[in-house]
C-alpha positions in Angstrom: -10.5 4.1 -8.0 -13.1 5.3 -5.3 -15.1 2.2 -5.9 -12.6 0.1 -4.8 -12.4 1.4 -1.0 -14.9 0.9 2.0 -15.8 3.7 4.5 -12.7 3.1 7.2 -13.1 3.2 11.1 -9.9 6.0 10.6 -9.0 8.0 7.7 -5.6 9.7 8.2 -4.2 12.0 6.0 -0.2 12.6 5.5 0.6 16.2 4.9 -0.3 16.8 1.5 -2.2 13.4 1.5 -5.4 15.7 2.2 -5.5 16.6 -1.0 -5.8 12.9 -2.3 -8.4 11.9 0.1 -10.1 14.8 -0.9 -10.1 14.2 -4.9 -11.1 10.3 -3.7 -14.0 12.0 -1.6 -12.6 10.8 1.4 -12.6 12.4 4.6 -9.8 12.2 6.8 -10.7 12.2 10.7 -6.7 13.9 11.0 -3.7 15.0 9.7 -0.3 14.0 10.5 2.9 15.5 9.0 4.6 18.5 9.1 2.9 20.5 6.9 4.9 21.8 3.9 3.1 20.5 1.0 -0.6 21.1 2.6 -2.1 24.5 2.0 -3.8 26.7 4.3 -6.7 27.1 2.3 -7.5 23.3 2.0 -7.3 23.1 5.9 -9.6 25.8 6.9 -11.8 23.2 4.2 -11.6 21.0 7.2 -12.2 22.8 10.5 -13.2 19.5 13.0 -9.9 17.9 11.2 -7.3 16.5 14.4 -4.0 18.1 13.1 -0.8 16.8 14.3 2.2 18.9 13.3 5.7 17.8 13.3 9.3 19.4 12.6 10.4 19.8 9.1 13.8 18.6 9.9 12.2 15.0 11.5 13.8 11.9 10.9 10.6 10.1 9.5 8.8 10.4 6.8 5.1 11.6 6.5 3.8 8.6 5.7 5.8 6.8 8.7 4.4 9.3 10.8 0.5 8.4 9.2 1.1 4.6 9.8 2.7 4.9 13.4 -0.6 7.1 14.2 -2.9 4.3 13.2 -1.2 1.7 14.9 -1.5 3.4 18.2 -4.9 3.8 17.4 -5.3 -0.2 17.6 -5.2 -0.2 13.4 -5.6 -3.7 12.6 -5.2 -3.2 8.9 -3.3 -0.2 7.1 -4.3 0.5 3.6 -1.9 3.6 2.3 -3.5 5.6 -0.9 -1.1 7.7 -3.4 2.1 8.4 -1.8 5.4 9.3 -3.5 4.5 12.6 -5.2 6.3 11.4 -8.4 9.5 11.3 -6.4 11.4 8.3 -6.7 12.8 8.6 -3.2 9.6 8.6 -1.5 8.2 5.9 -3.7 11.3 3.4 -2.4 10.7 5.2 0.8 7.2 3.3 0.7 8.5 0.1 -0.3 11.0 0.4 2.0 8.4 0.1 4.7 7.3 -3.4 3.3 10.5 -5.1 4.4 9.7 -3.7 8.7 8.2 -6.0 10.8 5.0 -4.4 10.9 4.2 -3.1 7.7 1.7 -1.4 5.9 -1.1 -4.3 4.4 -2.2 -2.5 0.8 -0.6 0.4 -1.1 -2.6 1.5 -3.7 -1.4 4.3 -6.7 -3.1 5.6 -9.4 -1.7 2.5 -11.2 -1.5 -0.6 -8.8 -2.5 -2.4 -5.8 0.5 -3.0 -3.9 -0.4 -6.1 -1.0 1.7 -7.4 1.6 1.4 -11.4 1.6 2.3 -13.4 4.3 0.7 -16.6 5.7 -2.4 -17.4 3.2 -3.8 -14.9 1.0 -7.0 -14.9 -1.3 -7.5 -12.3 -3.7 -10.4 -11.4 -6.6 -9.0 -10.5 -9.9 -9.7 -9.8 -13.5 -7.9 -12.6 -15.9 -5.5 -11.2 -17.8 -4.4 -8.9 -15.7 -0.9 -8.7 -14.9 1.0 -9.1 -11.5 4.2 -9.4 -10.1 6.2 -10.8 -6.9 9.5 -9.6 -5.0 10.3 -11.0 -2.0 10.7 -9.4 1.9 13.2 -10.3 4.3 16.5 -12.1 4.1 14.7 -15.4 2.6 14.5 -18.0 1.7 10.7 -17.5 0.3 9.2 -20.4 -0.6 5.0 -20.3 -1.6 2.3 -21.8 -4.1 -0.5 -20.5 -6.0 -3.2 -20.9 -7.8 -5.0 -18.8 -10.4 -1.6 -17.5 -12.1 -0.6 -18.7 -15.6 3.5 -19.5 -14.2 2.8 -21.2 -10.9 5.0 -19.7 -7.8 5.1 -23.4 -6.4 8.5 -24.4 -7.4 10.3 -21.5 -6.5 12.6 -20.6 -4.0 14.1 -16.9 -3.9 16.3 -15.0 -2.3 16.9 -11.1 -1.5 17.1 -9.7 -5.3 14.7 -12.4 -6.7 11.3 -11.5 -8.5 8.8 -12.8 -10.6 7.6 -10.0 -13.4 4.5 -10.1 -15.5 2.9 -12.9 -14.2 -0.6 -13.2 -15.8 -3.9 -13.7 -13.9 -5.9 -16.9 -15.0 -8.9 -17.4 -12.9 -11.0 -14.7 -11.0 -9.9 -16.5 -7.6 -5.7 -15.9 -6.8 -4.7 -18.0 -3.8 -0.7 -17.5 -2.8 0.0 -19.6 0.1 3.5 -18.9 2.1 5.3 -21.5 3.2 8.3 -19.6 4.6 8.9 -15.7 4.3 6.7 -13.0 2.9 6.2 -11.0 -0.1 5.1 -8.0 -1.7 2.6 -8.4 -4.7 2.2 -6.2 -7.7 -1.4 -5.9 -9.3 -1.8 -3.7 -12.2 -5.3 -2.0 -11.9 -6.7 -1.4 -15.4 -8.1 1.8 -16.3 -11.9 0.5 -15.3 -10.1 -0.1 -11.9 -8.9 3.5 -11.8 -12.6 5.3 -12.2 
């Protein structure tokens, strides 16, 4: 999976998040969170690491917190790696954040590439892979693509709408929005996940 990230302007780690950018050979330039799944002993791995340490009994989550922190540092685009911790609550947690008005742009697990589309969107793909579609927002969604074996084009959905298992076709996946926004499912194959 390392392969499929650039070096970023700012790496932020939240809470136990160090320990994922660590296995990814990342390094965070800080931490954000309050602190109760990080260990001691992987922080004193970072001594020059910015720490920013919040309540346990906060209202936000971690990963709010992490996002917030790179938007006021003029983040343009927000890519969030690993997340959830296998708890199903912190995983709709992260979707949750899709639906906000400023969301996160890419979420990627050990499994998937999550994208926020809105406006026109390009992406490079394998063919045959598979990916899937749920809409944001109070709708309607309306949108076209190319590169997909069932085209998006004719469709029109509404809050509880989705389109599963939609197979890749061409290397080149164009979705173009004509009214509302989405969030798009890629499954990354295990060559994906290195």
């Amino acid at each position: 999976m390392e392969g499929l990230f650039r070096p970023w302007d700012l790496v932020v780690a939240a809470d136990s998040g160090l320990a994922h950018a660590a296995a990814l050979g990342l390094n965070p330039h800080e931490i954000i969170g309050d602190f109760d799944s990080v260990s001691a002993d992987l922080l004193d791995r970072y001594p020059d690491l910015k720490q920013h340490r919040h309540r346990r009994d906060k209202d936000e989550t971690d990963t709010e917190l992490g996002i917030e922190l790179l938007r006021d540092n003029g983040a343009q685009t927000i890519h969030v790696i690993g997340g959830g911790g296998g708890r199903l609550d912190h995983l709709y947690a992260i979707i949750s954040l899709f639906h906000r008005e400023n969301p996160p742009d890419h979420w990627y697990t050990h499994r998937e590439h999550i994208a926020h589309i809105s406006g026109d969107m390009k992406f490079s793909m394998k063919p045959g892979k598979r990916v899937s579609f749920f809409p944001l927002g109070k709708g309607p969604v309306t949108m076209s693509s190319s590169g997909l074996k069932w085209s998006l084009d004719p469709l029109q959905w509404q809050p509880g709408d989705f389109g599963i298992s939609n197979i890749v076709t061409d290397e080149n996946v164009e979705i173009k929005m004509h009214s509302g926004r989405l969030i798009m499912i890629y499954d990354l194959g295990p060559e994906d996940r290195q």
